[in-house]
C-alpha positions as CSV (number, residue, x, y, z in Angstrom):
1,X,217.5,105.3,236.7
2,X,216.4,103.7,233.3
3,X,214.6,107.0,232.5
4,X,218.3,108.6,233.2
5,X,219.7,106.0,230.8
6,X,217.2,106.3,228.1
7,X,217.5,110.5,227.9
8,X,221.0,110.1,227.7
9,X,221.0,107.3,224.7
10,X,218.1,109.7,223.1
11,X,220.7,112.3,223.2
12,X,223.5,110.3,222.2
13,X,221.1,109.6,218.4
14,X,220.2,113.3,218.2
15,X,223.4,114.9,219.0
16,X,225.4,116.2,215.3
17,X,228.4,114.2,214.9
18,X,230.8,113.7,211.7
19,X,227.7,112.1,209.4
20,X,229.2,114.3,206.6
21,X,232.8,114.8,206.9
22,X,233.6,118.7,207.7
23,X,230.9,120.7,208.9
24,X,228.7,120.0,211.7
25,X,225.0,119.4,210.6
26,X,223.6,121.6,213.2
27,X,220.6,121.8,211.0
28,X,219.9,117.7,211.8
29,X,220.3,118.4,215.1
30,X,217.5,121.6,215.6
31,X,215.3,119.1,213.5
32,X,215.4,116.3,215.5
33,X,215.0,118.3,219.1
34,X,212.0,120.0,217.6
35,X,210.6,116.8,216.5
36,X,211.3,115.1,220.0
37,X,209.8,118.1,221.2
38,X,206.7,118.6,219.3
39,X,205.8,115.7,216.9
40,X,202.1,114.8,217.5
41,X,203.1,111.0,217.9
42,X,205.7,111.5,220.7
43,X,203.0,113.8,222.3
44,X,200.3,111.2,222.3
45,X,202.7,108.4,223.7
46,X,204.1,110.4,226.2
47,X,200.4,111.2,227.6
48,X,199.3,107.3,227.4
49,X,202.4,106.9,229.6
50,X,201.3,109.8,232.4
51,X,198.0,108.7,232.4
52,X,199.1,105.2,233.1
53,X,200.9,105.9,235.8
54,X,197.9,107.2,237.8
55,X,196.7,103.7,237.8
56,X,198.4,102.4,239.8
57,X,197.7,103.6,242.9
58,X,194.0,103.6,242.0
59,X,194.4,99.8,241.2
60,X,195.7,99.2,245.1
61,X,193.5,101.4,246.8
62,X,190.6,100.2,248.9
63,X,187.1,100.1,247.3
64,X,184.9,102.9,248.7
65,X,183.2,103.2,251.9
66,X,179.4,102.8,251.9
67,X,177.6,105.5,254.2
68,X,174.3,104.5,254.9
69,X,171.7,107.1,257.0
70,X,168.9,105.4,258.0
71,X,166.0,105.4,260.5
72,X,162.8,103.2,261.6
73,X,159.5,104.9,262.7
74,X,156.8,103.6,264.3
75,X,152.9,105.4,264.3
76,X,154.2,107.5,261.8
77,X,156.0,107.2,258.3
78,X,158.9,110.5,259.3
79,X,161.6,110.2,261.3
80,X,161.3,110.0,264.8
81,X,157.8,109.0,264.8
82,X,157.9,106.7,268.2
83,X,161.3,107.8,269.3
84,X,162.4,107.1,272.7
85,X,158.6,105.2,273.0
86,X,158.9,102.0,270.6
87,X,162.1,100.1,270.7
88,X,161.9,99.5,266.8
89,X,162.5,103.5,266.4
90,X,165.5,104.4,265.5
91,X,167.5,107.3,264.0
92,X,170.7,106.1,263.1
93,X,173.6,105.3,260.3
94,X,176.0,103.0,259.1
95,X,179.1,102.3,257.3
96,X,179.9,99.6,255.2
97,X,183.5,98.9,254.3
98,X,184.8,96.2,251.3
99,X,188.3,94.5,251.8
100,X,189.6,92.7,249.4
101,X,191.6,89.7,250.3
102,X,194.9,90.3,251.4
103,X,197.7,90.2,248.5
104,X,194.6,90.7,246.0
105,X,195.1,95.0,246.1
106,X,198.7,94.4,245.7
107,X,198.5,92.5,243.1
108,X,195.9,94.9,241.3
109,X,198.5,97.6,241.9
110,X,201.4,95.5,240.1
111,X,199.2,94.8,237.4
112,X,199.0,98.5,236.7
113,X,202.2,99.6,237.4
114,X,203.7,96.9,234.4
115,X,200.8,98.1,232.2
116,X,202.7,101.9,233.3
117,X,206.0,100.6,232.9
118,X,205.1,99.1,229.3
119,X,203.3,102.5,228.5
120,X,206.8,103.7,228.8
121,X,208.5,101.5,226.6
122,X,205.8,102.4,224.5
123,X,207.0,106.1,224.4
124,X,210.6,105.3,224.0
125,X,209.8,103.6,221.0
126,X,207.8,106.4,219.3
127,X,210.7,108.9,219.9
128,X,213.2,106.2,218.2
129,X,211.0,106.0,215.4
130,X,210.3,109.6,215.0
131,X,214.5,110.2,215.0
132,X,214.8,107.5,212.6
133,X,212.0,109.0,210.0
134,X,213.3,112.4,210.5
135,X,216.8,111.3,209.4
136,X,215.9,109.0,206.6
137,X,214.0,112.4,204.9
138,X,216.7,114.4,205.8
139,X,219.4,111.9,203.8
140,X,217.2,111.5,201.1
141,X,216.7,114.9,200.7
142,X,220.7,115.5,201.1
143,X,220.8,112.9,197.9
144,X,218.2,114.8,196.1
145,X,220.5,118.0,196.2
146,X,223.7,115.8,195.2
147,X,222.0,114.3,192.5
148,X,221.0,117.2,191.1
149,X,224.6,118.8,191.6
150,X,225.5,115.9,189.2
151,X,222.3,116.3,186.5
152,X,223.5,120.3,186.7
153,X,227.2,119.3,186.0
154,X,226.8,117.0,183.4
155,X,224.2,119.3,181.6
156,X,227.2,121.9,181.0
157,X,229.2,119.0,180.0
158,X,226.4,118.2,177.5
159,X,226.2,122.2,176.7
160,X,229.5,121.4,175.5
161,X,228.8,118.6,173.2
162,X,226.4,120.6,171.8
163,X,228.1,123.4,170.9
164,X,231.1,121.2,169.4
165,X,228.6,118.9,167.8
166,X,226.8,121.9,166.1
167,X,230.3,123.2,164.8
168,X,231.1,120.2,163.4
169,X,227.5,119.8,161.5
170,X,228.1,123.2,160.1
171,X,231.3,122.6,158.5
172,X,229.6,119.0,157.1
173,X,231.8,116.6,159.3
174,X,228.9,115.5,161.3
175,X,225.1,114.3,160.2
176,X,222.3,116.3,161.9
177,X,220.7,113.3,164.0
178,X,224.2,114.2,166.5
179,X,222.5,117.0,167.2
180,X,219.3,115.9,168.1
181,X,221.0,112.9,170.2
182,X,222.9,115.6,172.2
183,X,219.2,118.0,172.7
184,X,217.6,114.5,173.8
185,X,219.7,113.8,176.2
186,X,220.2,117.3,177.5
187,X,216.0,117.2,177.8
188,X,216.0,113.5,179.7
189,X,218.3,115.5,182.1
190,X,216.0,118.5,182.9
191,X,213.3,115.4,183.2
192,X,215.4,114.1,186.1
193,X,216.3,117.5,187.4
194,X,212.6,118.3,187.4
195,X,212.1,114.3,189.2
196,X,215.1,115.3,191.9
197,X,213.3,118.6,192.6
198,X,209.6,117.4,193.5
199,X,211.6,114.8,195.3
200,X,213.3,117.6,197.5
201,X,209.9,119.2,198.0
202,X,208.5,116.0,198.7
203,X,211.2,115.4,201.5
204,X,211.4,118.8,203.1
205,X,206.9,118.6,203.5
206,X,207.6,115.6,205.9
207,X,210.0,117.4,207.6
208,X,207.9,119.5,208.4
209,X,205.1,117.1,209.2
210,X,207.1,115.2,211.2
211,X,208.6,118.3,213.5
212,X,205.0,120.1,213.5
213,X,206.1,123.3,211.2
214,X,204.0,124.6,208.3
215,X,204.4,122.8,205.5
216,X,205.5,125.2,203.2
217,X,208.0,125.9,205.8
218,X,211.5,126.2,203.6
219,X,214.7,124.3,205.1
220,X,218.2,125.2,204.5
221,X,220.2,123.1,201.9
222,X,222.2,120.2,203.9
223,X,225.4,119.3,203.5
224,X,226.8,116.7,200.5
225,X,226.2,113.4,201.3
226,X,230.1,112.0,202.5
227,X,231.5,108.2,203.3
228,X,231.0,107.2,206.6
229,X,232.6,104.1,208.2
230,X,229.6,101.0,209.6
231,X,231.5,100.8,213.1
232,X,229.5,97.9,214.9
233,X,229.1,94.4,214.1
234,X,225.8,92.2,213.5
235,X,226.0,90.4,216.7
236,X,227.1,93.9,218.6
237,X,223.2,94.9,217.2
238,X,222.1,92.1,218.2
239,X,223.1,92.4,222.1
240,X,222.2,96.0,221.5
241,X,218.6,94.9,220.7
242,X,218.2,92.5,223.5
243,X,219.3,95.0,226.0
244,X,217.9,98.0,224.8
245,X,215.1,97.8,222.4
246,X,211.6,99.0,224.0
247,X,209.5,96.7,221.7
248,X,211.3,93.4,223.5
249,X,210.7,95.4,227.2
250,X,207.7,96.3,226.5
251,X,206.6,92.8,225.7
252,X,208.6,91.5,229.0
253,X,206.8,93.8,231.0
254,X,203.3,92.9,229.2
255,X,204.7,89.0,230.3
256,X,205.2,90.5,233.7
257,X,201.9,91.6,234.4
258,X,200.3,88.4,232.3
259,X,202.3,86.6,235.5
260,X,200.9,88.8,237.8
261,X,197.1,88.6,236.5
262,X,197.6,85.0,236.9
263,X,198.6,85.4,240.4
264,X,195.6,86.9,240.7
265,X,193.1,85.1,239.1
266,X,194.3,82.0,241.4
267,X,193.4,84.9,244.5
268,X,189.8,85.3,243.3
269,X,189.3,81.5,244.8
270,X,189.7,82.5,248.6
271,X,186.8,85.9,249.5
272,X,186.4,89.4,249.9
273,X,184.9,90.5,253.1
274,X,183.0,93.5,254.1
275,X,183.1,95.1,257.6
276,X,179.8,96.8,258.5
277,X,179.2,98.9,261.9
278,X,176.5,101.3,262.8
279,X,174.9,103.7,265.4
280,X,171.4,104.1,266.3
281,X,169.6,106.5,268.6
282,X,166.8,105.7,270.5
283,X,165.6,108.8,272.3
284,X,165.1,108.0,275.6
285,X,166.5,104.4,275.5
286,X,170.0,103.5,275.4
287,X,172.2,103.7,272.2
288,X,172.0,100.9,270.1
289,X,175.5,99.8,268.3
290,X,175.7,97.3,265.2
291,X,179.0,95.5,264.0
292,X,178.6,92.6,261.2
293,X,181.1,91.1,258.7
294,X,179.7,89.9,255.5
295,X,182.0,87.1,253.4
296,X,181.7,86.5,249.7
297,X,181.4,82.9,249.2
298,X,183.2,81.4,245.7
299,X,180.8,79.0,245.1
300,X,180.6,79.2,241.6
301,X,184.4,78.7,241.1
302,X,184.0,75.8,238.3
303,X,182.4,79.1,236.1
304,X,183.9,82.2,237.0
305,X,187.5,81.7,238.7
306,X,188.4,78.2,237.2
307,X,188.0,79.8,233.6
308,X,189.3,83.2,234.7
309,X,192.4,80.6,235.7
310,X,193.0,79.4,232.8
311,X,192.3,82.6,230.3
312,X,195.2,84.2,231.8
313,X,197.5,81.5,231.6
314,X,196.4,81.5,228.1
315,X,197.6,85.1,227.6
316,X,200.6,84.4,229.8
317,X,201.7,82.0,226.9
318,X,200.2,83.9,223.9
319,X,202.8,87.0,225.7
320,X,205.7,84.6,226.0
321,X,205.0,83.6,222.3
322,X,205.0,87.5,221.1
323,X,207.8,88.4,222.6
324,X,209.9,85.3,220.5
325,X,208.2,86.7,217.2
326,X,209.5,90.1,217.9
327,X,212.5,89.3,218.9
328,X,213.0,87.2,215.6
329,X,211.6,90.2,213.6
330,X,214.0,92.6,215.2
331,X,216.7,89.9,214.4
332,X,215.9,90.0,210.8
333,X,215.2,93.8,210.6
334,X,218.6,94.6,211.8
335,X,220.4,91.5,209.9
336,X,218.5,92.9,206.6
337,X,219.1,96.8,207.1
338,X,222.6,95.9,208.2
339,X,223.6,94.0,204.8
340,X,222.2,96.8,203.1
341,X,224.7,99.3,204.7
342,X,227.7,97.0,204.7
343,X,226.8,96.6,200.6
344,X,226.0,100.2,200.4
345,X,229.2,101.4,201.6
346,X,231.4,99.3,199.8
347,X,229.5,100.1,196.6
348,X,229.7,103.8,197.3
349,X,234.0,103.0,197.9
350,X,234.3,101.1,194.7
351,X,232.4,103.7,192.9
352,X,234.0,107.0,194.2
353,X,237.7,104.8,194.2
354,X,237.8,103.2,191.1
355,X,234.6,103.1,188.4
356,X,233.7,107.2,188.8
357,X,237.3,108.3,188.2
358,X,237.7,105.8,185.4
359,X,234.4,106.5,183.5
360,X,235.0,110.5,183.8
361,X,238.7,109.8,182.3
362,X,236.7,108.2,179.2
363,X,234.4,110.8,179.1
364,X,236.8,113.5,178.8
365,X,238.8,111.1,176.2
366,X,236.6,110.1,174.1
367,X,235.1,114.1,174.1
368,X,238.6,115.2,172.8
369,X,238.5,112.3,170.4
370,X,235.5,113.2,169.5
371,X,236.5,116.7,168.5
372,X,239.5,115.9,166.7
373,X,236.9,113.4,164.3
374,X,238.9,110.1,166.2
375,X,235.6,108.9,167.3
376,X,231.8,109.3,166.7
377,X,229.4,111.0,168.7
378,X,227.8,107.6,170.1
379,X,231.0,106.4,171.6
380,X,230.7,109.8,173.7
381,X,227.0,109.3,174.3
382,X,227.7,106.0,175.8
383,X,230.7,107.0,177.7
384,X,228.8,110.4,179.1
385,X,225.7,107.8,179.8
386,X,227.9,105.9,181.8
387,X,229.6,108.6,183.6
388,X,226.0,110.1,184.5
389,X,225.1,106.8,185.8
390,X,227.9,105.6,188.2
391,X,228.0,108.7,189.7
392,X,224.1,108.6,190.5
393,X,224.4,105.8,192.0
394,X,227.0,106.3,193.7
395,X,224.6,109.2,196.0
396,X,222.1,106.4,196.0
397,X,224.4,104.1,197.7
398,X,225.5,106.9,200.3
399,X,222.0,107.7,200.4
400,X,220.8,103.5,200.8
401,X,223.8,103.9,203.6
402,X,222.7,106.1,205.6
403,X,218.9,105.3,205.4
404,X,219.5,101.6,206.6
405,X,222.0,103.2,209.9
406,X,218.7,105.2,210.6
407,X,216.7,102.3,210.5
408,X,219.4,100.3,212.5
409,X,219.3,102.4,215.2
410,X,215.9,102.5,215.7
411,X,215.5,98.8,216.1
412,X,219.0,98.7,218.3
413,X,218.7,101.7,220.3
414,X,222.1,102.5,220.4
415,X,223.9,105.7,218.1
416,X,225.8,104.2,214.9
417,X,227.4,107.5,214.3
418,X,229.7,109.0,216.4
């Protein structure tokens, strides 16, 4: 049943929903199945987790029989020699059977199967992560094309400048160093074009890595980067954590079995036994039949199972102890990735609402000021500088946004966007 429940959250991250507005991003979503699908990481967990839960049964089985052929000769150093004549010959065999305790196998077989169960917490957890690093490159690589959407528009804007500030220098009603602001500023632009573009390539080759294609494997251009609302609450994380997160179960069940080694350890004070029986022939004499028990006597309790004792309850408590410090560091994980997105998206609504409409109303102002000689060319430089700026970082707080939900529902388990 948890398996059930796990595959149907895993689907609930992966599935497209409205992460940009219009448009479905069907492209996330073939990303993110192929990834689950074929990233080496997922792979490897997944076979940890099957070959755990062979152990098990291996762990509660019986130890194996002991067959032991045999014979004793008498004259003569081969068997037979004196059979049916000496009543020391004998051709014959014997088997030789351990048994543990009773409760001792059963607790062997718990022991594995928590060390299984943790195995596939284990696995959960790499296919969380692997959907969360898929979808961080994917955002940032969606804010790499919108940034450059926004060096490529304001580069025609500056094109403009250009062109007026070079009219103006020929008639002598500007000073040449206008025009060599204007080139400058046009060139620190193609820097950051060329920046944003080794920055998409960057993003698209782990991509790649991460969903096992060839690297120079070329992706589609994703959708703009659009508002999104942050629909859960800290403490809803938090609950979400504690109930859901495979790092806290996979540390219960590691307490689990640290119990049940304990358990154990206290067994190894009472002893195994081993049931021996045999058969002998005798030629002409009359069969001879052998049964014996053997006990293992604990005598040296005070240095193997008094220690053993207290070793586990050691690593009972150093268990108990781990699973407090990751609990606190999911804590703080999701309280710091979940500032960052509540900041993030109000930035990105103040920007987009009020500073990005008001700086681009100045730009074109003081450009047609500018034009008409009512204001110099650094008044537009500042003003174009400023315009440039807010609306980068306006992409970088969609972009910090969506990164921090990624990480958020890693660590919670539980699908942020609907």
């Amino acid at each position: 049943m948890e398996k059930y429940i796990y595959f149907v959250l895993v689907l609930a991250l992966i599935l497209p929903g409205s992460l940009y507005g219009e448009g479905s991003d069907d492209e996330l979503h073939h990303l993110l199945r192929e990834a689950l699908q074929n990233n080496p990481a997922i792979l490897a967990a997944q076979k940890r987790y099957e070959a755990a839960r062979q152990r098990p049964t291996q762990a509660s089985s019986l130890p194996d029989p002991v067959f032991s052929p045999q014979f004793n000769s008498s004259g003569r150093p081969w068997p037979g020699a004196g059979l049916g004549k000496e009543p020391v010959s004998q051709i014959g065999f014997m088997i030789s059977q351990e048994l543990p305790f009773p409760g001792k196998r059963r607790l062997s077989g718990a022991i594995a199967a928590k060390e299984a169960a943790a195995e596939w917490q284990g696995y959960q957890q790499a296919q969380l992560k692997v959907v969360s690093q898929v979808k961080q490159a994917y955002y940032a690589r969606s804010y790499a094309f919108a940034a450059t959407e926004v060096i490529e528009r304001h580069l025609e804007f500056l094109q403009k400048l250009l062109r007026v500030t070079e009219a103006r220098y020929a008639v002598g009603k500007a000073p040449q160093q206008d025009v060599f602001k204007v080139q400058t500023q046009i060139s620190i632009l193609e820097a950051r074009r060329l920046q944003l573009e080794q920055e998409k390539r960057a993003r698209e080759a782990e991509i790649n890595s991460l969903v096992s294609r060839r690297a120079e494997t070329s992706l589609p251009r994703p959708p703009l980067l659009r508002p999104h609302p942050l629909s859960a609450t800290l403490e809803q994380l938090y609950a979400a954590a504690r109930e859901n997160s495979p790092l806290l179960r996979s540390v219960e069940q590691l307490i689990q079995r640290s119990e049940l080694e304990v358990n154990l350890a206290r067994k190894q004070y009472y002893p195994d036994f081993t049931l021996n029986g045999g058969y002998y022939n005798m030629g002409g004499m009359p069969d001879m039949y052998m049964f014996r028990v053997d006990f293992k006597a604990p005598l040296y309790f005070f240095r193997k199972q008094r220690p053993a004792v207290t070793e586990h309850v050691e690593t009972l408590n150093e268990a108990r102890g781990r699973y407090e410090a990751t609990r606190r560091e999911l804590y703080f994980r999701l309280q710091d990735d979940y500032l960052m997105a509540q900041t993030a998206e109000r930035l990105a609504q103040l920007y987009s609402q009020t500073v990005i409409p008001q700086a681009s109303l100045a730009l074109e102002s003081s450009l047609a000021s500018y034009e008409t000689g009512g204001v110099d060319l650094l008044t537009v430089l500042m003003n174009y500088i400023t315009a440039v700026n807010y609306e980068m970082n306006y992409f970088e707080e969609l972009r910090n946004f969506y990164l921090a939900l990624s990480r958020l529902e890693e660590v919670a388990a539980v699908p942020l966007i609907p």
